[in-house]
C-alpha positions as CSV (number, residue, x, y, z in Angstrom):
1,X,11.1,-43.8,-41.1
2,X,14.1,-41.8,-40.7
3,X,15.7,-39.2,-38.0
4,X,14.9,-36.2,-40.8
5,X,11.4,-36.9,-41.7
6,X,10.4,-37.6,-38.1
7,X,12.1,-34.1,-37.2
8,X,10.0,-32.7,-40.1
9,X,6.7,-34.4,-38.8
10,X,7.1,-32.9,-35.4
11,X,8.2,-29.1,-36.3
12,X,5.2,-29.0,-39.1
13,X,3.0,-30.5,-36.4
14,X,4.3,-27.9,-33.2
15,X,4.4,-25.1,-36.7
16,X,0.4,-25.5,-37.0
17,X,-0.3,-26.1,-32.7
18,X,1.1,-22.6,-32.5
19,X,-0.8,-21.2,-35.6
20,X,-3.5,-22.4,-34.0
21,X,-3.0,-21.2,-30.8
22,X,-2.0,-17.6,-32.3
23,X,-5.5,-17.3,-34.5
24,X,-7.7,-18.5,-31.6
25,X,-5.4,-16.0,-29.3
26,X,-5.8,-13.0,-31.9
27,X,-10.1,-14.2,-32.1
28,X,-10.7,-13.2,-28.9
29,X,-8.5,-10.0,-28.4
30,X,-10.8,-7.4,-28.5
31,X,-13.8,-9.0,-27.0
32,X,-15.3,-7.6,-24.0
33,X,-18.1,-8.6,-21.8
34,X,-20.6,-5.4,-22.3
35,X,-23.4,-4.0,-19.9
36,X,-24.5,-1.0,-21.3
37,X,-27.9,0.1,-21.0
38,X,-29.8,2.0,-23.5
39,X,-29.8,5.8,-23.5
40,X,-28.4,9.1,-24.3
41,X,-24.5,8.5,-26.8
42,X,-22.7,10.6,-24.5
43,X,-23.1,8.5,-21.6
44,X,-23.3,4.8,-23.5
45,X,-20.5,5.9,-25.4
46,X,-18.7,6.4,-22.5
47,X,-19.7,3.3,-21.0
48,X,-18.6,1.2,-24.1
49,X,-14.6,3.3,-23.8
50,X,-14.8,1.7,-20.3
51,X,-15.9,-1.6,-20.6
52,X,-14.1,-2.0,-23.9
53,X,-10.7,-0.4,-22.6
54,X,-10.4,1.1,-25.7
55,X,-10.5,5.0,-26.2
56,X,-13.0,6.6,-28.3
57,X,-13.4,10.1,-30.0
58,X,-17.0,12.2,-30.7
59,X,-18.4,15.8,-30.7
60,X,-20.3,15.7,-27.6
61,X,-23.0,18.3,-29.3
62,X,-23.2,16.1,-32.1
63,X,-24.4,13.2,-30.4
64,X,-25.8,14.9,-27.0
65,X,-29.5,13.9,-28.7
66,X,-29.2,10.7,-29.9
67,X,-30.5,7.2,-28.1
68,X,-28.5,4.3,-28.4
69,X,-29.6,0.4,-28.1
70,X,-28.7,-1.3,-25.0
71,X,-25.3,-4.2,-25.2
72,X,-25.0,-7.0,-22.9
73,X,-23.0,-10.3,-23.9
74,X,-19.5,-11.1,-25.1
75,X,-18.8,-9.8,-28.2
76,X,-15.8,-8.2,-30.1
77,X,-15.6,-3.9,-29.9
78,X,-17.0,-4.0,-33.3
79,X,-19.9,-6.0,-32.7
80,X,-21.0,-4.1,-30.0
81,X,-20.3,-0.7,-31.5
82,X,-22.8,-1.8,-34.3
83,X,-25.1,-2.8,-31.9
84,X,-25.0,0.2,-29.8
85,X,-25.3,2.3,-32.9
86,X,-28.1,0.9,-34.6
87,X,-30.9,2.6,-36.0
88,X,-29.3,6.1,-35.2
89,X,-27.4,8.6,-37.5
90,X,-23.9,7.9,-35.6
91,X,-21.1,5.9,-37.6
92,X,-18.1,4.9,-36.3
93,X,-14.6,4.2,-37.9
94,X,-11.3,2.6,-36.2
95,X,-8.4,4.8,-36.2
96,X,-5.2,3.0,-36.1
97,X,-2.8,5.8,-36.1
98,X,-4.4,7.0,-32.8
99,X,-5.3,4.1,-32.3
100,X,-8.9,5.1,-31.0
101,X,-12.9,4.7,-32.1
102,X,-13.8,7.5,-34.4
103,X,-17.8,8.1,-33.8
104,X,-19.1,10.7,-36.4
105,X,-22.7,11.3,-37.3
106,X,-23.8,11.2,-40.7
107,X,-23.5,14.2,-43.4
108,X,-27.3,14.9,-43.3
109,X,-27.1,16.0,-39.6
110,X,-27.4,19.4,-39.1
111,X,-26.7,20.5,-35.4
112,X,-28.9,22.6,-32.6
């Protein structure tokens, strides 16, 4: 084997360690351990900006009546904001120009 094709072996080798290493990096970026107990958006939604470290945008009279699920585990932002969300009328949308959670509630809400 010679001097070049060794040199080749061990750059494509330490080329896919650090691809590796990058995509298992990236995977677990945004993943928070959560502990958020079900109740009332304003507060859980709250709860989630804080755990998550992330900030997050709402009308606080369009959510002020609407129960959330409970999170608790490791989970990606995503994962958890689906969770938290579920079964209610709330949507939410990433915003990477802010960058911030958008939480809206869906058209067919009409407010107090």
């Amino acid at each position: 084997m010679s001097l070049s094709s060794k040199s080749s072996r061990i750059t494509a080798y330490f080329l896919i360690f650090v691809l590796v290493f990058v995509a298992c990096h990236n995977q677990n970026r945004d993943r928070s351990n959560f502990d958020i107990e079900k109740g009332n958006a304003l507060v859980s939604l709250k709860q989630f900006a804080s755990q998550a470290k992330v900030e997050i945008r709402f009308n606080s009279v369009a959510v002020s009546d609407v129960k959330t699920r409970a999170v608790k585990g490791n989970m990606s932002n995503k994962e958890a904001l689906e969770l938290l969300l579920q079964d209610t009328d709330l949507n939410f949308r990433y915003d990477r120009s802010s960058p911030a959670y958008i939480i809206t509630r869906s058209e067919l809400y009409i407010g107090p």
